[in-house]
C-alpha positions as CSV (number, residue, x, y, z in Angstrom):
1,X,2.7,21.9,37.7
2,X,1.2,20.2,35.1
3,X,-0.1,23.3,32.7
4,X,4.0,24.5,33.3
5,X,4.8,21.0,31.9
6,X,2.3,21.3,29.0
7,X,3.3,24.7,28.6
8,X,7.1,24.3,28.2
9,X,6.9,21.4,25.8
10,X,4.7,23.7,23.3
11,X,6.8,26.3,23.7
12,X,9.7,24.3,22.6
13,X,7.9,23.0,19.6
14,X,7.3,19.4,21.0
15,X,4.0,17.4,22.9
16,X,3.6,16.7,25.7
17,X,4.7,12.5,26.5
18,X,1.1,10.8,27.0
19,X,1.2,8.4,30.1
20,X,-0.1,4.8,29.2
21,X,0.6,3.5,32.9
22,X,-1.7,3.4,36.2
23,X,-1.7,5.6,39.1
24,X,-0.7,2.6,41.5
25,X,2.5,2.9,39.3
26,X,2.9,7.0,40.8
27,X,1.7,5.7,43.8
28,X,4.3,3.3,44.8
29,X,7.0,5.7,43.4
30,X,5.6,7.7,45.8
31,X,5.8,4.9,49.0
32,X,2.0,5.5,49.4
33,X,0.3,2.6,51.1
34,X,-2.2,0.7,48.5
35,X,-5.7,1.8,49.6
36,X,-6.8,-1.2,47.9
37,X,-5.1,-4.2,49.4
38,X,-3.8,-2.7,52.6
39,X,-7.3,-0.5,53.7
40,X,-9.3,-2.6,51.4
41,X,-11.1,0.8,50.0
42,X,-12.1,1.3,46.2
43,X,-9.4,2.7,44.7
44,X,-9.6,3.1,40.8
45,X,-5.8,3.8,40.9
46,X,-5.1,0.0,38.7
47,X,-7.2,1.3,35.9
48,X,-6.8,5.1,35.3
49,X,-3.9,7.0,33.8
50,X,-0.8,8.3,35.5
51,X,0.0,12.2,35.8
52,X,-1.6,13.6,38.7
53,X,1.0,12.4,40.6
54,X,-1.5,10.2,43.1
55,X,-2.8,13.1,44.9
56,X,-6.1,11.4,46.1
57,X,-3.9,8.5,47.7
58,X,-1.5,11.0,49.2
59,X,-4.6,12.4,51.2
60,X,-5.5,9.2,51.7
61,X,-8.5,9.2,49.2
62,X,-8.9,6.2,46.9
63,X,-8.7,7.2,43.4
64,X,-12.0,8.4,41.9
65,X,-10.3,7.7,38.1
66,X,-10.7,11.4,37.0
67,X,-7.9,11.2,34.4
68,X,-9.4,8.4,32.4
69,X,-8.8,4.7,31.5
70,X,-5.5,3.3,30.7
71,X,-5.7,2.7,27.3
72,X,-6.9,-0.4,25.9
73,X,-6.9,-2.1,30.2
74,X,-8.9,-5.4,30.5
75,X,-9.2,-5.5,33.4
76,X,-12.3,-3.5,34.9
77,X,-13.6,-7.5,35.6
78,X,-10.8,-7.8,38.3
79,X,-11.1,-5.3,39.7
80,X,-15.2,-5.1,40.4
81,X,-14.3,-9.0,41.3
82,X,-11.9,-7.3,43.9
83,X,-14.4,-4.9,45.0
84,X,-17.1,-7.7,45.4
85,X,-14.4,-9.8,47.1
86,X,-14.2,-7.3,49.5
87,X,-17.7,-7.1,50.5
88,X,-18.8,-3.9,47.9
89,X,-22.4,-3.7,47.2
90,X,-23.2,-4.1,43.5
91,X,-24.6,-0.6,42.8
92,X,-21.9,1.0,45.0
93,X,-19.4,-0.3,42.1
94,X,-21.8,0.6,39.3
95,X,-21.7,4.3,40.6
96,X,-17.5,3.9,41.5
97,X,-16.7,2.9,38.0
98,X,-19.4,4.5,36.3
99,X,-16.2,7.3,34.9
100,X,-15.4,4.2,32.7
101,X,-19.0,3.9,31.3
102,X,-18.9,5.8,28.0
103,X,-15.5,4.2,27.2
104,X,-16.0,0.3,28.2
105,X,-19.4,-0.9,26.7
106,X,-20.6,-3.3,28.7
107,X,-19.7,-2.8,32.4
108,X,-23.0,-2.8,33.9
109,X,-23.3,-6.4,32.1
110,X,-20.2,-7.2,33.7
111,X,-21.0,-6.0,36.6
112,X,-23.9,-7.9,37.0
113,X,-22.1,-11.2,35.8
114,X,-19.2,-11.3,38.3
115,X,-22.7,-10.4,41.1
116,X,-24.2,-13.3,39.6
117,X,-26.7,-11.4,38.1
């Protein structure tokens, strides 16, 4: 579906639209239940870019955050303070967020500050 999308706008002589939104925002669209709050499971659906239509959540598979960041988000603290709130072990986070790594200098340090480390 999406390579058709792709596809048709080069052919037309356009670009493709660029999505600067979260998958929660698909997600809801979609009247998926937020694997977050309501199973309390660590979705990465608040911080990573829209367009594969939440197909993780619709299996019921938290978001892994294969498509990337939203650009310039701020809020990777909140939601390892989320995932700590929740009772997430420290390393298990690392590892979950790890995607965001080469993009967001500085999460393991931030990590490690909202673990009181």
């Amino acid at each position: 579906e999406e390579i058709m999308y792709y596809l048709a706008t080069f052919a037309i002589g356009s670009w493709p639209e660029e999505k600067d939104y979260p998958v929660c925002a698909e997600c809801r669209r979609a009247g998926n239940p937020c694997i977050l709050i309501e199973k309390g499971e660590p979705c990465l659906g608040p911080v990573t870019v829209a367009g594969c239509d939440a197909r993780c959540i619709k299996y019921g598979i938290p978001c892994i955050g294969c498509r990337g960041p939203v650009p310039d988000v701020s809020w990777f603290d909140s939601l390892a303070m989320s995932f700590r709130d929740r009772g997430m072990d420290k390393e298990y986070v690392k590892k979950r967020m790890a995607i965001f790594a080469s993009r967001y200098e500085g999460l393991n340090e931030m990590i490690d500050k909202i673990y009181g480390d």
